[in-house]
Backbone bond lengths (Angstrom), bond angles and torsions (degrees), N, CA, C in turn:
res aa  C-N    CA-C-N  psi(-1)  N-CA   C-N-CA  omega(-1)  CA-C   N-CA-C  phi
1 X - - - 1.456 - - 1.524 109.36 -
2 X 1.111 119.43 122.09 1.453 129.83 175.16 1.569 117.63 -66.79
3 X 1.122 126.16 153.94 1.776 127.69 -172.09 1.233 86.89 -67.93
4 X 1.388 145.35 -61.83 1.265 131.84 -175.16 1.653 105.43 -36.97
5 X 0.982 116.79 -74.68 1.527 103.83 -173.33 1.563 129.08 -82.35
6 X 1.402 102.19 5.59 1.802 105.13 142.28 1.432 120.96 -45.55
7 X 1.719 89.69 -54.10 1.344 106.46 -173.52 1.742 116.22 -68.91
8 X 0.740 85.06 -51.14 2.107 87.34 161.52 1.764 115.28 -44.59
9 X 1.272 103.88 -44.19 1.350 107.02 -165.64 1.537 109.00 -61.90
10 X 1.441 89.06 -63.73 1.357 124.28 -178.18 1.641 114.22 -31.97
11 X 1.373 113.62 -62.72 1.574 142.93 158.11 1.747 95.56 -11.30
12 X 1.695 92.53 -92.86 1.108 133.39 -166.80 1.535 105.46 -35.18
13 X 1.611 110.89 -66.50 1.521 110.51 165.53 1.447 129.96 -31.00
14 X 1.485 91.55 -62.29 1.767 113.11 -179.39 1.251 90.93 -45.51
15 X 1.295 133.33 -103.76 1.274 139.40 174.24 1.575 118.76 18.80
16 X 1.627 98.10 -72.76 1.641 101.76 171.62 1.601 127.88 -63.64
17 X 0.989 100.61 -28.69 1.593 111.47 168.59 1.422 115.49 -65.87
18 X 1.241 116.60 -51.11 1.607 132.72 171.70 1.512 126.36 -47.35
19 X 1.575 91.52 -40.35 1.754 110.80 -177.86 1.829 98.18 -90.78
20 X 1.046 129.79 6.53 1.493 130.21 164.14 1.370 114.68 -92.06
21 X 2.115 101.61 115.33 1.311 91.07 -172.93 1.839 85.60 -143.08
22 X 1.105 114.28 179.44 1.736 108.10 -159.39 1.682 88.04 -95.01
23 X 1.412 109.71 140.63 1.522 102.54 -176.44 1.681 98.94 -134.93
24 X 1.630 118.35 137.05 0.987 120.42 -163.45 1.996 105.80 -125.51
25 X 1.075 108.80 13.86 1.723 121.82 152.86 1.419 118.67 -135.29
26 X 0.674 77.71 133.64 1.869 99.74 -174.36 1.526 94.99 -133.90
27 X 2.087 94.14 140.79 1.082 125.35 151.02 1.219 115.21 -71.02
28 X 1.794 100.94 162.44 1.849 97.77 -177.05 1.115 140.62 -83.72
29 X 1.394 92.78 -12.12 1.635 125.80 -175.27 2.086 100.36 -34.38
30 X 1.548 102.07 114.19 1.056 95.89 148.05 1.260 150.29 5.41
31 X 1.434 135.73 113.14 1.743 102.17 151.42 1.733 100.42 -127.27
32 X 1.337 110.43 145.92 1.505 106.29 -170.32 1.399 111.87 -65.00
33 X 1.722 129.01 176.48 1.006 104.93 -176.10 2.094 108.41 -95.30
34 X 1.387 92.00 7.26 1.577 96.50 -150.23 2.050 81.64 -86.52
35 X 1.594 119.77 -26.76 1.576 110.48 165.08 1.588 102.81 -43.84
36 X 1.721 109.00 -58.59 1.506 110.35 -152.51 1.174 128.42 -59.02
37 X 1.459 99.94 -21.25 1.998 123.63 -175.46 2.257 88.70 -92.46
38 X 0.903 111.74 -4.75 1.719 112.84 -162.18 1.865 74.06 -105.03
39 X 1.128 152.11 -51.49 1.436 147.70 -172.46 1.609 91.48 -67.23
40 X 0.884 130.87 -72.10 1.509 137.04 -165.61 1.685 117.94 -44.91
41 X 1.732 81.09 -47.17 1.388 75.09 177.39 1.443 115.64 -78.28
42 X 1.218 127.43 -3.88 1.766 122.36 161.91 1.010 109.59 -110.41
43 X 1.668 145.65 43.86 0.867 145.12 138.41 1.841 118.82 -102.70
44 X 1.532 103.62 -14.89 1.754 112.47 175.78 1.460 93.54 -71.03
45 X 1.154 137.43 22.21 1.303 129.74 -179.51 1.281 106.64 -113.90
46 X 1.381 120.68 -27.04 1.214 103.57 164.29 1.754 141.74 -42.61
47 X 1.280 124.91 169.67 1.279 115.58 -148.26 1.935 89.18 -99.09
48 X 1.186 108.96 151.34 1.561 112.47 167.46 1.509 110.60 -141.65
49 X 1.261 144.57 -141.27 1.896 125.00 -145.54 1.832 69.21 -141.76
50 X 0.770 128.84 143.18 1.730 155.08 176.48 1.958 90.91 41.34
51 X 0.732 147.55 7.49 1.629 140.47 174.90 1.522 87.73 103.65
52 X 1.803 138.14 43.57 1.403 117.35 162.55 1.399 109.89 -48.58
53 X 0.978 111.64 -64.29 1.731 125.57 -156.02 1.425 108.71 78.80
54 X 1.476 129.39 32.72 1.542 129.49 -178.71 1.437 125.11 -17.13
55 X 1.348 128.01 -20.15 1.722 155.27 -167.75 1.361 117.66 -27.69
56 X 0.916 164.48 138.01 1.575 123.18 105.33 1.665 97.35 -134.72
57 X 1.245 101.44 136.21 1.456 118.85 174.04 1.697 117.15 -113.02
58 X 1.398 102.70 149.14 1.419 124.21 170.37 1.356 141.77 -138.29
59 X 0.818 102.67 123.93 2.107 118.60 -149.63 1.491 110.24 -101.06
60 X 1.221 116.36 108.39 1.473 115.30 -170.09 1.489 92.13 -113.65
61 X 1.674 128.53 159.38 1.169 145.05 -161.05 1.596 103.58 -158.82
62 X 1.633 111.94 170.60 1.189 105.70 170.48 1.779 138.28 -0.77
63 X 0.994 144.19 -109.72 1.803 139.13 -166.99 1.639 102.65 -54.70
64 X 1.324 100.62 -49.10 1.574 102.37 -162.23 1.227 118.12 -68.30
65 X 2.060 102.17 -36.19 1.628 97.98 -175.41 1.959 103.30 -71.12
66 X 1.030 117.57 -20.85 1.594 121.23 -147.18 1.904 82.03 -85.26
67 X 1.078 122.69 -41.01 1.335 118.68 159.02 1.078 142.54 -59.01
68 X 1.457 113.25 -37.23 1.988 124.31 163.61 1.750 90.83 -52.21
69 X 0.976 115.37 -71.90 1.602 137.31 -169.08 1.065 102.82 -35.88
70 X 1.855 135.90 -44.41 0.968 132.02 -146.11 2.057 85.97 -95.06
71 X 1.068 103.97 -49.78 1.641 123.32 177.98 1.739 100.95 -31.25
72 X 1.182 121.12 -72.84 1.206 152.60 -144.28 1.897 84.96 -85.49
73 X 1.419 135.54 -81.58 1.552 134.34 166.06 1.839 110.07 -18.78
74 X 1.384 120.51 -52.85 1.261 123.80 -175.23 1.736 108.87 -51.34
75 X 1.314 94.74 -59.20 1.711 107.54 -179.83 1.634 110.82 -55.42
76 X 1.446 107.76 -40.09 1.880 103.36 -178.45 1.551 100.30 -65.10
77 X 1.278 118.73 -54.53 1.401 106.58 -176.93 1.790 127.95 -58.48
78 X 1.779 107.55 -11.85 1.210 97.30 -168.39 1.541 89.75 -85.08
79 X 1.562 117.41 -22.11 1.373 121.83 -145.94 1.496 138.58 41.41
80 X 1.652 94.74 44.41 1.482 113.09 -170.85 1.731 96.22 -88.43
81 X 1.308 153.66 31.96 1.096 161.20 169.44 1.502 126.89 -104.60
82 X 1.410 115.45 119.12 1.529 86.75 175.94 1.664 128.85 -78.77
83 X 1.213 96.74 147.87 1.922 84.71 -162.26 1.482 101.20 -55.42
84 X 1.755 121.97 168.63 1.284 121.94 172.17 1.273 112.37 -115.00
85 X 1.520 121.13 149.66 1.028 150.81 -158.31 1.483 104.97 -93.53
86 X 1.913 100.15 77.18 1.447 75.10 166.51 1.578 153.04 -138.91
87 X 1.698 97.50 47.38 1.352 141.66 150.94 1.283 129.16 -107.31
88 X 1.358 132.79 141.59 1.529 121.78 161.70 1.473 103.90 -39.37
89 X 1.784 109.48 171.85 1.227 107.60 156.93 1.441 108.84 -95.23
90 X 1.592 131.02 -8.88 1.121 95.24 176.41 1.586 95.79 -114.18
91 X 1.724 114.70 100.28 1.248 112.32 169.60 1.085 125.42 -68.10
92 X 1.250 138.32 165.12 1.227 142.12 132.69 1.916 139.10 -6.89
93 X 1.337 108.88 91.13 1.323 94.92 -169.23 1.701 137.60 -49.18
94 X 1.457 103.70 -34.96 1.944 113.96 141.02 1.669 102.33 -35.83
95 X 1.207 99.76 -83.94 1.840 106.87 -173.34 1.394 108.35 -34.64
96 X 1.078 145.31 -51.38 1.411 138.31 155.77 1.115 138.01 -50.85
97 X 1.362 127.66 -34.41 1.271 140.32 -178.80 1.750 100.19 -85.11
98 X 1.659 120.71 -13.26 1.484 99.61 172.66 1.521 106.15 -120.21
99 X 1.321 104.32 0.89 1.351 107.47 165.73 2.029 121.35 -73.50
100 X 1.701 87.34 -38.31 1.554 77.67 159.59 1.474 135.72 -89.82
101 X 1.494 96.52 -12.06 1.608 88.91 167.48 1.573 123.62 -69.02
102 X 1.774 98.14 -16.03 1.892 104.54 172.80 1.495 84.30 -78.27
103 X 1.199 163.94 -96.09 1.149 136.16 -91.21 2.162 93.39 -101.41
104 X 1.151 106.45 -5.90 1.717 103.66 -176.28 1.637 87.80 -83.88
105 X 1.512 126.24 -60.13 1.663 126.79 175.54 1.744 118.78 -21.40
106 X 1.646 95.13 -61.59 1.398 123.52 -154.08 1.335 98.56 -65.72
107 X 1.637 121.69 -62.29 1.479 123.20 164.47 1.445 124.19 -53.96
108 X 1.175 110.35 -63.79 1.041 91.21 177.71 2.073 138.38 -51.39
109 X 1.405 87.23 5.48 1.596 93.20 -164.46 1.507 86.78 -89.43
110 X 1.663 117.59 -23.00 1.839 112.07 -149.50 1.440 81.80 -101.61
111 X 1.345 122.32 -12.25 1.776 98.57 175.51 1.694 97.32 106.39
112 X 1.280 99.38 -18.79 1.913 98.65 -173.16 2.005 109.23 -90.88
113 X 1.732 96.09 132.55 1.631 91.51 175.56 1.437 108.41 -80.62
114 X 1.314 88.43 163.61 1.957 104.34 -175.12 1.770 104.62 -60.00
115 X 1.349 110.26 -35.83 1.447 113.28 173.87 1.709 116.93 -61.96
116 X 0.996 104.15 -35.62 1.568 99.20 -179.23 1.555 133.96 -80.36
117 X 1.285 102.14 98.99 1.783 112.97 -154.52 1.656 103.73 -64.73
118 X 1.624 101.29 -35.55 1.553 105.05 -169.15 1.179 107.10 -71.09
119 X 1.630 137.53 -23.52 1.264 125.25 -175.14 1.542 101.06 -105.54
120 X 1.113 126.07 -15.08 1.230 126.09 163.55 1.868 131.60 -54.47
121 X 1.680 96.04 -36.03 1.022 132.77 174.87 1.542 119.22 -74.63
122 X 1.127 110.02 -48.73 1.701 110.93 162.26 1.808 123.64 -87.22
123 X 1.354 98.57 -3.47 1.405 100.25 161.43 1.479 116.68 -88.11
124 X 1.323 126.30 -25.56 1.373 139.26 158.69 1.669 110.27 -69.57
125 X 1.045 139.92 -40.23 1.409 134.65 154.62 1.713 115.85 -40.20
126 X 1.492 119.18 -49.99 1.479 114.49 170.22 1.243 119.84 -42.89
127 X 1.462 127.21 -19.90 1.450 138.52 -172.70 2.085 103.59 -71.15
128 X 1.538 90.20 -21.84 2.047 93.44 -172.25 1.844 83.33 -82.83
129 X 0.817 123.36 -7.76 2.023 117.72 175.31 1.000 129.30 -83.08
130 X 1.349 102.15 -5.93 1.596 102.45 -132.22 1.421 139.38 27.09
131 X 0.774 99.69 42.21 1.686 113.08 166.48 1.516 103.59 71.24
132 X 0.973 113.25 33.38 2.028 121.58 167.02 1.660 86.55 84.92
133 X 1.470 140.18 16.47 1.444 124.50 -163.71 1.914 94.63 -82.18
134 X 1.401 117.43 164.52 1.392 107.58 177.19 1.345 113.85 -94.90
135 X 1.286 121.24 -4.79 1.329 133.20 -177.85 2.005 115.44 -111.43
136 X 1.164 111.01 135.53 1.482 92.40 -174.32 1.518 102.54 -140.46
137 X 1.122 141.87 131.05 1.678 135.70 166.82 1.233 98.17 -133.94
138 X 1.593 85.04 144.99 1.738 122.16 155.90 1.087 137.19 -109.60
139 X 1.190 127.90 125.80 1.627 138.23 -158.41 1.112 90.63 -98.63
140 X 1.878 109.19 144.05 1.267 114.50 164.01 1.807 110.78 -141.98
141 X 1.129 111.64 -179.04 1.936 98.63 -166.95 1.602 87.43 -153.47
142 X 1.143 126.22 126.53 1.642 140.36 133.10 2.000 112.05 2.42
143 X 1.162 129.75 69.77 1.041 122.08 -136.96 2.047 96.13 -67.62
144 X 0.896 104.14 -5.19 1.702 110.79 -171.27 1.782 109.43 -76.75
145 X 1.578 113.63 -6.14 1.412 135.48 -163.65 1.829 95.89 -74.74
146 X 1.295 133.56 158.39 1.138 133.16 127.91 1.258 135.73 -41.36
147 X 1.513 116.34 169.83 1.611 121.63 155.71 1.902 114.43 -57.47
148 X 1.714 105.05 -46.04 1.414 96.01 168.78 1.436 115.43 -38.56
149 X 1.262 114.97 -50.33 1.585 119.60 -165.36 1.631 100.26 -57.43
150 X 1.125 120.71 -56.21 1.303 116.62 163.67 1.265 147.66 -50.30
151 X 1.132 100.53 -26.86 1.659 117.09 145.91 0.943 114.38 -39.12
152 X 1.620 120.05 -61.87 1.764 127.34 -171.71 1.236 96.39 -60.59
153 X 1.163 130.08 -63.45 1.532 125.63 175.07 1.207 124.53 -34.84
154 X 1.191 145.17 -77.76 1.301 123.60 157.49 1.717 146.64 -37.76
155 X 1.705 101.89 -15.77 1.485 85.21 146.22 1.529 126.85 -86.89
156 X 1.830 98.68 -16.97 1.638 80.56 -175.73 1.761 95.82 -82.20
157 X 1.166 138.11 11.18 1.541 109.99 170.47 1.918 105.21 -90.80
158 X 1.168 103.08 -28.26 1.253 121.02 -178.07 1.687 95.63 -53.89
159 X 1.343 106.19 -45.30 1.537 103.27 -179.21 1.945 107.39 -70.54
160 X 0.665 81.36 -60.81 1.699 82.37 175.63 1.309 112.60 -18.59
161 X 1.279 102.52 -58.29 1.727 114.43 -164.79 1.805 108.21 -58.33
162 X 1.398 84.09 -56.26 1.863 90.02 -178.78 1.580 114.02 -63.87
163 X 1.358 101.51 -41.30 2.236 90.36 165.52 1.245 87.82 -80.23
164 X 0.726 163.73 41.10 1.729 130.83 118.56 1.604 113.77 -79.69
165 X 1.543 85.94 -52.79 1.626 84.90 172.88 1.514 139.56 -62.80
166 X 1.234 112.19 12.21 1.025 117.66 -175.18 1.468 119.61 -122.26
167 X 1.350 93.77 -8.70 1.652 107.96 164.46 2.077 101.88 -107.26
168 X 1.543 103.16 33.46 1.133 101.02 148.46 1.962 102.65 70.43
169 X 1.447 134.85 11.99 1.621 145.17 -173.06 1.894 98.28 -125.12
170 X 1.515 117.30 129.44 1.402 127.93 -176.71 1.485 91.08 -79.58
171 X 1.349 98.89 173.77 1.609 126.84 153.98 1.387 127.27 -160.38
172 X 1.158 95.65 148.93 1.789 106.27 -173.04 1.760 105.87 -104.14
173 X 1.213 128.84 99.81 1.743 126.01 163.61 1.433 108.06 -61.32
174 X 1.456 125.58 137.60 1.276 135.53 -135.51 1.708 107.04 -168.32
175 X 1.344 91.76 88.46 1.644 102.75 176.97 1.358 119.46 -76.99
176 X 1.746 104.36 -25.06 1.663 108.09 -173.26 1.458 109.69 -50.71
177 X 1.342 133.61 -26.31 1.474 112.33 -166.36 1.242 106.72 -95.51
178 X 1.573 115.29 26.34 1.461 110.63 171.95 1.716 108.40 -74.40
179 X 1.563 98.42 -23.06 1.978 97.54 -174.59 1.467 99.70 -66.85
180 X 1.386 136.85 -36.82 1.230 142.94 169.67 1.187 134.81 -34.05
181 X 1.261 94.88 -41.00 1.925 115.72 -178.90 1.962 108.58 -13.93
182 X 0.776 122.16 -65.26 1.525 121.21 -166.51 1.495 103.26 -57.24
183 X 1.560 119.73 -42.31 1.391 137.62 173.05 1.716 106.46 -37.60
184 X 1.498 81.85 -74.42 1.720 91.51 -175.01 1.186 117.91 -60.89
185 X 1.326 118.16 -38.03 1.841 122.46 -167.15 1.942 93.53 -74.09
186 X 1.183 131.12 -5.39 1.382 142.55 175.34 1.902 97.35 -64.79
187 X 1.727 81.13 -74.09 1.492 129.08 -137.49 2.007 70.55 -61.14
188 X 1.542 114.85 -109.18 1.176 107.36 151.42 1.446 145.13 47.96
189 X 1.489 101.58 -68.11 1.602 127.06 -162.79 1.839 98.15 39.28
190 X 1.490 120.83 73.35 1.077 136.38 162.42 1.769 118.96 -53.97
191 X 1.593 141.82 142.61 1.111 103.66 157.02 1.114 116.60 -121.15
192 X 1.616 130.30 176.82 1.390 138.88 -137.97 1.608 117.57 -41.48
193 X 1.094 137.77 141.32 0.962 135.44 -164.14 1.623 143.32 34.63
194 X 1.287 100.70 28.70 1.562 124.57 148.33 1.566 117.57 -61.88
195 X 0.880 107.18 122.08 1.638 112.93 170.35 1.594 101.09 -136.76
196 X 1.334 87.83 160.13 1.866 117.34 -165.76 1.720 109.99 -86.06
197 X 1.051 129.59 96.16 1.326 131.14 165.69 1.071 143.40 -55.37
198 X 1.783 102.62 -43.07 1.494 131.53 146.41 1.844 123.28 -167.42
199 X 1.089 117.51 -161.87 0.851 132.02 166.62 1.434 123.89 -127.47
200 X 1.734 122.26 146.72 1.904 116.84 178.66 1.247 90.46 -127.02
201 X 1.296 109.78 142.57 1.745 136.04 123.00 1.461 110.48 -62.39
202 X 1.624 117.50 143.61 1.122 137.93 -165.68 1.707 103.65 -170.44
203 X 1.502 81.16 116.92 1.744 93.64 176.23 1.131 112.83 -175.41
204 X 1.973 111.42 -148.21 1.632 107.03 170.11 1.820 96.46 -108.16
205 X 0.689 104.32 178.82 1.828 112.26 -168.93 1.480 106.07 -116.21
206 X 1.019 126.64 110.41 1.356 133.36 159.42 1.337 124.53 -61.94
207 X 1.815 100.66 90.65 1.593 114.29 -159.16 1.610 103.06 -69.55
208 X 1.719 121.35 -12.59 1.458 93.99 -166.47 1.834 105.92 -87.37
209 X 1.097 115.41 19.99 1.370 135.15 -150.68 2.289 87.57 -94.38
210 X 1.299 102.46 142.79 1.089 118.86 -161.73 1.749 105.87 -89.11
211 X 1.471 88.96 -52.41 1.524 93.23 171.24 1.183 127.27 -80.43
212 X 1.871 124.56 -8.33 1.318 103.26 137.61 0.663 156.56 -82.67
213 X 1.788 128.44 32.72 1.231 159.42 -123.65 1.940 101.99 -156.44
214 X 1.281 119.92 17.11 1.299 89.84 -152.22 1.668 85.07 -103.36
215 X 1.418 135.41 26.79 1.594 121.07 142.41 1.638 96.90 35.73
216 X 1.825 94.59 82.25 1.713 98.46 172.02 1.779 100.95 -102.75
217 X 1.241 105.84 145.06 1.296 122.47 171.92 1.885 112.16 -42.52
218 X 1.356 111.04 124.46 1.745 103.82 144.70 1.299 130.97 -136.75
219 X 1.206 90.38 137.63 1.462 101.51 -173.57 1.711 138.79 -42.27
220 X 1.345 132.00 111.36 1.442 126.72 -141.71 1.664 91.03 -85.92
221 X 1.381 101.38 148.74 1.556 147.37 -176.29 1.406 92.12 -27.52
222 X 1.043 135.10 -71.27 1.369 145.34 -119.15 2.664 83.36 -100.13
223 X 1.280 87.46 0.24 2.037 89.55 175.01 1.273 111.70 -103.51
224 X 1.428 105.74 -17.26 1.304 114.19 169.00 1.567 142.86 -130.20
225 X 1.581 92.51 15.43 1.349 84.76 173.41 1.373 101.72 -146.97
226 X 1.726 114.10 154.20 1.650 105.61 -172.60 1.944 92.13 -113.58
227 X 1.073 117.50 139.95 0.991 122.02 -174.63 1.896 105.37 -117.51
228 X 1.599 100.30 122.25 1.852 108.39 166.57 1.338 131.75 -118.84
229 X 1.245 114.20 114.98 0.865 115.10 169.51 1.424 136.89 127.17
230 X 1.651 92.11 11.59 1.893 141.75 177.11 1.389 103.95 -87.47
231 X 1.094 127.98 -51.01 1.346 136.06 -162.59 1.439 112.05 1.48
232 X 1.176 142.39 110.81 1.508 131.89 -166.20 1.690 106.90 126.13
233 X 0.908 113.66 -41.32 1.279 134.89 -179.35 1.695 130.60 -103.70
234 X 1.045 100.10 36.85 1.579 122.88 159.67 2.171 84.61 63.53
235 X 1.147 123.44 34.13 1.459 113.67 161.63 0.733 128.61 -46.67
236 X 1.760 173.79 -169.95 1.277 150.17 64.01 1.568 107.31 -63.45
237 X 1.618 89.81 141.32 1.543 117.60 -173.79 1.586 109.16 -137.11
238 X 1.143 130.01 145.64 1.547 128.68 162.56 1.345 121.26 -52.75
């Protein structure tokens, strides 16, 4: 490959990575399932620690998803679940300070105040829908695996996202249906020691939509990373 078409590549990638942003309305429009197995299959490429492949995914569509959904909605309203934990409590003071700027963004985009639990509460229920998307998966992992193993997992969802995005379909990463787990591993017919990692939305994104618009801040290169062994070259080092 010639630097010229490094540079093409390179572009092109960036680009798709760049144009990935978490989208929480979706149009209904279809997506076939033979795209969704066409994402998958370039996302099993991702890298995992000796070739595990830790994975397994599940793709619900029309009757079945509108039924997981319906399964999973019943339980938020009874609030017979214990909520899940899914931060330390003693986070990170960074981790807090941009976690609330997502949740001051996020509300404020839907029109709902931070005080109001009840509308807060059924806006967090849209998450068992996936957000009206027509496509919905749930990740699940070998629960006996490490955090390494999870590592692999997040690049291959990380991969997911970008082949989707690049055939032009959003997605939303979706921890809420981790409180679900017993639901789904039902719903499902999971076997033994499967546990739920997350859940995606997958669709087209309804750009005139406000809250998918909410352009969250990230933090530039030089806050998070120490670089050795540049010196000469505008590095930062400790």
């Amino acid at each position: 490959m010639t630097k010229a078409d490094r540079s093409t590549v390179a572009g092109i990638v960036d680009a798709v990575i760049r144009s990935r942003w978490t989208v929480r309305v979706f149009h209904p429009t279809p997506v076939p399932g033979a795209e969704v197995k066409a994402i998958l299959d370039v996302a099993r490429c991702a890298p995992s620690n000796s070739n595990t492949q830790p994975w397994s995914v599940h793709v619900l569509a029309g009757e079945p998803k509108r039924l997981f959904s319906e399964a999973l909605s019943l339980s938020h309203a009874r609030n017979d679940l214990p909520p899940s934990q899914h931060f330390p409590s003693d986070l990170p003071a960074a981790c807090v300070a941009r976690q609330a700027d997502f949740g001051a963004r996020y509300y404020a985009a839907l029109g709902i105040d931070r005080d109001d639990a009840a509308a807060r509460n059924r806006q967090s229920g849209r998450n068992l829908w996936f957000f009206d998307a027509p496509v919905g998966l749930i990740f699940t992992i070998d629960s006996r695996l490490t955090r390494h193993s999870w590592a692999d997992y997040g690049m291959f969802l990380q991969t997911v996202m970008i082949a989707a995005r690049a055939r032009g379909l959003d997605t939303c990463p979706q921890v809420s249906f981790v409180r679900y787990e017993p639901i789904i591993a039902d719903f499902l017919r999971l076997p033994p020691m499967q546990s739920v990692v997350c859940g995606m939305s997958l669709g087209y994104a309804d750009v005139e939509s406000v809250v998918n618009d909410l352009a969250m801040p990230r933090e530039p290169v030089e806050n998070f990373s120490v670089f050795r062994g540049f010196e000469g070259e505008g590095a930062h080092a400790p």
